[in-house]
Z-matrix of the N, CA and C atoms (Angstrom, degrees):
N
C 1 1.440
C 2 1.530 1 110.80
N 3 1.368 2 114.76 1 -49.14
C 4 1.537 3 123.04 2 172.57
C 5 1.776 4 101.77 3 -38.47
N 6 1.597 5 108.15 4 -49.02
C 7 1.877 6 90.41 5 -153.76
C 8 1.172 7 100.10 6 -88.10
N 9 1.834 8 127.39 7 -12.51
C 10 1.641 9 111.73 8 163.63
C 11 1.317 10 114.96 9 -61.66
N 12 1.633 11 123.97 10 -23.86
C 13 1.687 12 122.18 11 -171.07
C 14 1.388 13 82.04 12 -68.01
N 15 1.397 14 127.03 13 -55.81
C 16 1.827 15 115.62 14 -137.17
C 17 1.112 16 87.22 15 -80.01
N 18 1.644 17 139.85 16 -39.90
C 19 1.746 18 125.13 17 -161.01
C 20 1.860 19 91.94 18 -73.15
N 21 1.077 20 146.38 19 -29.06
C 22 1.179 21 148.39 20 -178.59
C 23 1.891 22 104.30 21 -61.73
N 24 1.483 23 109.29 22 -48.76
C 25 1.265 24 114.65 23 -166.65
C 26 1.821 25 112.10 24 -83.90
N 27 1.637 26 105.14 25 -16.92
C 28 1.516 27 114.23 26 154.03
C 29 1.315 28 127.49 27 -61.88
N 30 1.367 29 113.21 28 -63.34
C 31 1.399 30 123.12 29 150.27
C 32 1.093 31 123.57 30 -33.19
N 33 1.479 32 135.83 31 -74.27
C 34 1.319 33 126.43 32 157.53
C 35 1.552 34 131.84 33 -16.75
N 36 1.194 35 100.20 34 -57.13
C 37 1.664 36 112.46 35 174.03
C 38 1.437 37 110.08 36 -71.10
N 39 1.380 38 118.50 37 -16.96
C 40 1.524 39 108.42 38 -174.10
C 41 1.709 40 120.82 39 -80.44
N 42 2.172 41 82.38 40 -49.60
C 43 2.088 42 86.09 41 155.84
C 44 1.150 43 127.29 42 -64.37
N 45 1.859 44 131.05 43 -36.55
C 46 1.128 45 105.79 44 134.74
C 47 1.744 46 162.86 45 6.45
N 48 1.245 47 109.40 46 -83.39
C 49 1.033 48 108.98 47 -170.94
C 50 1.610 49 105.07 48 -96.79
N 51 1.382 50 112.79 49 -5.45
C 52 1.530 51 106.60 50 155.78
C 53 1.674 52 141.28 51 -105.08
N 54 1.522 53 78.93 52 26.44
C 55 1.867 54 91.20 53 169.27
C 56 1.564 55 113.80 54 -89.34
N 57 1.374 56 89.87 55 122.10
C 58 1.555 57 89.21 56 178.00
C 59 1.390 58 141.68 57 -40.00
N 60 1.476 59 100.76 58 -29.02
C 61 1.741 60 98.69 59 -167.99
C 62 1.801 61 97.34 60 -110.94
N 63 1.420 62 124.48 61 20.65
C 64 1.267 63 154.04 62 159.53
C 65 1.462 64 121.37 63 -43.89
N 66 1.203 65 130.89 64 159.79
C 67 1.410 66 118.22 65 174.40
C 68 1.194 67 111.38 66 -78.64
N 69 1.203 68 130.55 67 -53.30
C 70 1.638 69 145.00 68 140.45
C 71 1.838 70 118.47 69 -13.72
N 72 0.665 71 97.40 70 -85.38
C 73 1.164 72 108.61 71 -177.36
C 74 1.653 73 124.57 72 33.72
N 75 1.714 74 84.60 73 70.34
C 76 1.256 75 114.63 74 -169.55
C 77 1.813 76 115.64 75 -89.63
N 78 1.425 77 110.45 76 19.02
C 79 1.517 78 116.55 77 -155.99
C 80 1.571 79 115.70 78 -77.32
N 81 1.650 80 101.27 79 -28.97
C 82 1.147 81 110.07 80 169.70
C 83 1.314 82 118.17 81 -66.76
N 84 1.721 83 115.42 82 -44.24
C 85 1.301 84 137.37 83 -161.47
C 86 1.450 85 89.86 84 -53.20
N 87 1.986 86 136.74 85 -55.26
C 88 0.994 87 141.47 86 -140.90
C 89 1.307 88 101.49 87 -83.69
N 90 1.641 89 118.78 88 -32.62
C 91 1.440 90 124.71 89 -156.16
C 92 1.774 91 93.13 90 -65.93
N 93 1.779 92 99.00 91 -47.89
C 94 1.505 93 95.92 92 -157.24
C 95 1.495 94 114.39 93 -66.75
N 96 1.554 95 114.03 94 -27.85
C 97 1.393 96 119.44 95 173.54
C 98 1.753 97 117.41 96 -61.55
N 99 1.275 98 98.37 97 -28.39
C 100 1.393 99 95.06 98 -169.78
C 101 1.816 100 101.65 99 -82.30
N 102 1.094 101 117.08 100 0.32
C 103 1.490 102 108.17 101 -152.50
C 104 1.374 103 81.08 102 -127.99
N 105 1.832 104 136.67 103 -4.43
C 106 1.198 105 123.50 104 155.16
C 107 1.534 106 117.73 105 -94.71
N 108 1.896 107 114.42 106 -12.89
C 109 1.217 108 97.41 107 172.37
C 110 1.801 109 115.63 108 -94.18
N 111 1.270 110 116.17 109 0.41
C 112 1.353 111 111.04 110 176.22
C 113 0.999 112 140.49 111 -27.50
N 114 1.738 113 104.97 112 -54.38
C 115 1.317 114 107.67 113 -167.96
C 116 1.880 115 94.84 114 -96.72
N 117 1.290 116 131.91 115 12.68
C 118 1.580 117 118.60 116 170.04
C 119 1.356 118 101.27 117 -87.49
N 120 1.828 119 117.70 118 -22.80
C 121 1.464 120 113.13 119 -161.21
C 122 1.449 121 95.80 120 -92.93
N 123 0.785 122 108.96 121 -21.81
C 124 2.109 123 135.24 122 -176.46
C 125 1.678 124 83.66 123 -51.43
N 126 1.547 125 111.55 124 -62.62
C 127 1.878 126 113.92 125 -146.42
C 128 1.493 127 102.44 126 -60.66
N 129 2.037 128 94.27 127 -61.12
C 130 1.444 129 110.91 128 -179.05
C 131 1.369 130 123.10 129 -56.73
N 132 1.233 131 113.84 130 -23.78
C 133 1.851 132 98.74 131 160.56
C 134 1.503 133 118.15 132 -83.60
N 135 0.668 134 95.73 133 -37.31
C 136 2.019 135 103.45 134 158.28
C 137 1.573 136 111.33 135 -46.06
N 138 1.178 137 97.73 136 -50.26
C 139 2.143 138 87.21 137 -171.83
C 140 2.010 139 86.78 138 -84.07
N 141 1.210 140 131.90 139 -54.72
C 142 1.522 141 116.55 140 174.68
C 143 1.205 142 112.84 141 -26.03
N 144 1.460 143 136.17 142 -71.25
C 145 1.365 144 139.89 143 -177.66
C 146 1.068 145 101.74 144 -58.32
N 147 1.218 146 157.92 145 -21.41
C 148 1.373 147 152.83 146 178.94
C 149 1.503 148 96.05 147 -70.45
N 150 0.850 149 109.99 148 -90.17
C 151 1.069 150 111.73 149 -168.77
C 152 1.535 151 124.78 150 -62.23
N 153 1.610 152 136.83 151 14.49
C 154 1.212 153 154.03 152 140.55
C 155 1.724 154 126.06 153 -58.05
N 156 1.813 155 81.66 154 -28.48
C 157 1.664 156 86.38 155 -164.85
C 158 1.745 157 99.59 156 -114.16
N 159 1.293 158 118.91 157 -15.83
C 160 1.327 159 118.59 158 148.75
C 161 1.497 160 138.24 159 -62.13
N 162 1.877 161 106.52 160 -17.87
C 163 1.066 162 130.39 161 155.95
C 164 1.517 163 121.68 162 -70.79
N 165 1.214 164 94.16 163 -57.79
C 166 1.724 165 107.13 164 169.40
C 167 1.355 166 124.06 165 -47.38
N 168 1.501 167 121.96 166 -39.65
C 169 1.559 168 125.56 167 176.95
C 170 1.892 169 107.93 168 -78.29
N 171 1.128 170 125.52 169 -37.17
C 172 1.417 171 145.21 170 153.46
C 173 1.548 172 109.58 171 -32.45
N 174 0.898 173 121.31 172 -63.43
C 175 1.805 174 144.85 173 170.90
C 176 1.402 175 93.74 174 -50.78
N 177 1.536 176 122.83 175 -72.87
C 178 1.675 177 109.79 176 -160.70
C 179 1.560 178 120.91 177 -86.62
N 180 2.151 179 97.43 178 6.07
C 181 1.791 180 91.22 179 -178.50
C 182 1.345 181 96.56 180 -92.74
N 183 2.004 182 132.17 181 -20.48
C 184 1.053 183 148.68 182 -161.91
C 185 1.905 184 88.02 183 -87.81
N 186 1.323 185 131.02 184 -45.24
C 187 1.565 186 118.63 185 -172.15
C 188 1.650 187 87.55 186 -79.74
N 189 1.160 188 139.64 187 -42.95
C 190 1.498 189 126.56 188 -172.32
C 191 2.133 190 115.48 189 -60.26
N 192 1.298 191 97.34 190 -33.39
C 193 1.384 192 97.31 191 -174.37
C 194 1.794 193 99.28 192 -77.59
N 195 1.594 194 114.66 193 -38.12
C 196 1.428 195 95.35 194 -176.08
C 197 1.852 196 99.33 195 -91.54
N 198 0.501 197 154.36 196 27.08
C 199 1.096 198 159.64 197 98.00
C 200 1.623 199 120.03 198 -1.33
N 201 1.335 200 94.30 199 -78.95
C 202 1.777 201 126.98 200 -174.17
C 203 1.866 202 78.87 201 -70.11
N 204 0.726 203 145.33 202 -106.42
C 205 1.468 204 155.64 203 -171.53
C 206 1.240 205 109.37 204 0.40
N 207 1.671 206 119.76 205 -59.50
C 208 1.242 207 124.52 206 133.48
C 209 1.423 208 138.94 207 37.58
N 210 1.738 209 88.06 208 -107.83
C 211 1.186 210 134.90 209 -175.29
C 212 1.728 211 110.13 210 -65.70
N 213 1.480 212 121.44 211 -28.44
C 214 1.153 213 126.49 212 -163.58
C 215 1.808 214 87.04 213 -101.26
N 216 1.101 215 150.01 214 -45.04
C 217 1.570 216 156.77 215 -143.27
C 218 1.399 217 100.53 216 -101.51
N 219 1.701 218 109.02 217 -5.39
C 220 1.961 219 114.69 218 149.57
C 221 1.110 220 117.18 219 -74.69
């Protein structure tokens, strides 16, 4: 119950402090950060999926061979 209050009271503070006519008025501050981390978050989900789906083809040549292994040890 505590970490729904605090994720509520993050949130809160986040629309907060990025309303423009706000004391904060941090909206710009967020735009420019987000539009300088794009392309790092852009790469690193790029090499994650890379390497998910190089896992993934690994997985179904390893279930296809025992599979086949299987099929022959009937």
């Amino acid at each position: 119950m505590f970490t729904i209050i605090l994720g509520l009271l993050f949130v809160g503070f986040t629309v907060f402090a990025c309303l423009p006519m706000g004391p904060l008025a941090w909206g710009d501050d967020v735009i420019s950060f987000l539009k300088g981390c794009a392309p790092v978050l852009s790469a690193l989900f790029g090499f994650i999926c890379f390497f998910i789906g190089a896992a993934d083809i690994k997985d179904k040549k390893e279930a296809k061979k025992e599979e086949e292994e299987a099929e022959e040890n009937k």
